[in-house]
N, C-alpha and C positions, 0 to 999 in steps of 0.2 A: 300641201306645201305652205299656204296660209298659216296655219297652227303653228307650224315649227316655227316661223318666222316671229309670231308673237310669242313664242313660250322664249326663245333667244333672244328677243328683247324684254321682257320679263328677267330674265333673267340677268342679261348686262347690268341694269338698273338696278337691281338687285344689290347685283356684288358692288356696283358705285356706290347706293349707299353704304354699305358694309363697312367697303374699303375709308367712307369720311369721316364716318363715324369712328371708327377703331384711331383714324387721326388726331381727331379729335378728342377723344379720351386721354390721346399724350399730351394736352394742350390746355393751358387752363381756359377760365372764358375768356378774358380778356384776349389772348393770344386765336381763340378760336374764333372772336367777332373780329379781329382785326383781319383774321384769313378770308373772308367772307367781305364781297362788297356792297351786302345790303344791309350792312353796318357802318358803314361810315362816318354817320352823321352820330350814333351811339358813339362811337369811338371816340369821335373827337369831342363829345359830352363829358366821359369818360376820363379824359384825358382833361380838359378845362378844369374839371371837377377837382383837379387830385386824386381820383378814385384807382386809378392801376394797381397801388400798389396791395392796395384793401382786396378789390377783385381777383389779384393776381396770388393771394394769399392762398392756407391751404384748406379754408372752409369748413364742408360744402356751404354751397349758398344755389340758389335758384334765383336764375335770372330771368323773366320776361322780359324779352328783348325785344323793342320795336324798331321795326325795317327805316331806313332812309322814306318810306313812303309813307311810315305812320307818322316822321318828322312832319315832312311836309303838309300832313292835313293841318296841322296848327298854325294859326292865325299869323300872315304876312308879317317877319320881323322878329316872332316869339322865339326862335331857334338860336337866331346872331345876339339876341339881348338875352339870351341866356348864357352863353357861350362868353361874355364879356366879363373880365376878373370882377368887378362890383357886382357882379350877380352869382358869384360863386358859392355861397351858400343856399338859395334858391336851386340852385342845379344841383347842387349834390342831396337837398332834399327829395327834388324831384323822380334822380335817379337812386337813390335808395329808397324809394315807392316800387320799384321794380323788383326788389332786392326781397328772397325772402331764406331767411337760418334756417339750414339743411338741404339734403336734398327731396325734394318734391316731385314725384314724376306724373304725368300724367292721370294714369293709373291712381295716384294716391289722393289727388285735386275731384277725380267724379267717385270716388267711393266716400271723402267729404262729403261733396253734395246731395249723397244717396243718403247718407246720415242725418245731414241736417234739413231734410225736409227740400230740398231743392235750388236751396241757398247755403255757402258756406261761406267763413268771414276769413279770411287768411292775416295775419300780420305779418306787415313787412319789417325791414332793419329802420326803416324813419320812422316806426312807429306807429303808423296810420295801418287802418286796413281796406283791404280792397273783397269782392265781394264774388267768387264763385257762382254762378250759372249756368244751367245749359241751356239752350234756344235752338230748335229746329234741329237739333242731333250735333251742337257745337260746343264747345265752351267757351264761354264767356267772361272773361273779368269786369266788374263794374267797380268802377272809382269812387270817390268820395263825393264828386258831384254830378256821378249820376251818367258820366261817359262809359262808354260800352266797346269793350276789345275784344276781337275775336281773337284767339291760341288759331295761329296757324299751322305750326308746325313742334312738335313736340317732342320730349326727352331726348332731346343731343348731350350723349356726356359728353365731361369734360373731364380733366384730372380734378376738379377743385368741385364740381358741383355740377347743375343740369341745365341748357337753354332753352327755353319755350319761344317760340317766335310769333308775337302778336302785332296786329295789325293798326295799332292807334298808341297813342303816347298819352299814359295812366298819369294825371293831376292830382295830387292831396287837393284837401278845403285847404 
């Protein structure tokens, strides 16, 4: 009886994801991190930025998206003074370091890595790049100075391109 109970919850779960996914795909990203409340703090970056109407375009683009929780690990103050019109270019640099032309899925990020010896370099639309790794069986983004983002969640399309869900907020030099 056990058994059954877990293969029907395997299953439910399943078809949730399925069913958000297949939502998501009618949805560009911006539209998909707005549905979602562990975007928030993205959104309204997003939005501060100007960047809607760029993201909500018809791409693709690849987004590493970080949580409200990856906001928060940065330093008391860094979020509201980015978020401030005089710091609108800062922000939107920042958040086009997220940003990378095409789409990228998982899959295509560690067969990178497997090419380039363990490390791969990716460019984003700001121009900088961020730096592919794996670690303990993870992938890894490493920044420009050296901060380290775990891919928590990966390849959600979208109509416009694909969301990766990381867990820290990637800085250029």
């Amino acid at each position: 009886m056990k058994k059954k109970n877990v293969i029907k919850s395997v299953v439910v779960s399943l078809m949730m994801l399925l069913s958000w996914n297949v939502k998501a795909q009618d949805k560009s990203i911006v539209e998909t991190a707005m549905s979602s409340e562990d975007f928030t703090t993205l959104v309204a970056a997003v939005k501060a930025a100007d960047l809607v109407d760029v993201l909500s375009s018809k791409g693709p683009f690849t987004v590493f998206a970080p949580t409200n929780s990856a906001f928060a690990k940065l330093p008391e103050g860094t979020v509201e003074g980015l978020l401030k019109p005089e710091s609108k270019e800062t922000l939107q640099t920042v958040l086009k370091y997220h940003v990378v032309a095409g789409s990228v899925m998982a899959s295509d990020v560690v067969a990178m890595i497997k090419k380039s010896n363990g490390k791969a370099m990716i460019e984003t639309v700001s121009g900088n790049k961020l730096t592919a790794q794996m670690k303990d069986g993870a992938v890894y983004l490493v920044d420009e100075n050296k901060n380290w983002s775990k891919i928590e969640a990966t390849d959600m399309k979208t109509s416009n391109g694909v969301i990766h869900v990381i867990d820290s907020v990637l800085l250029p030099k």
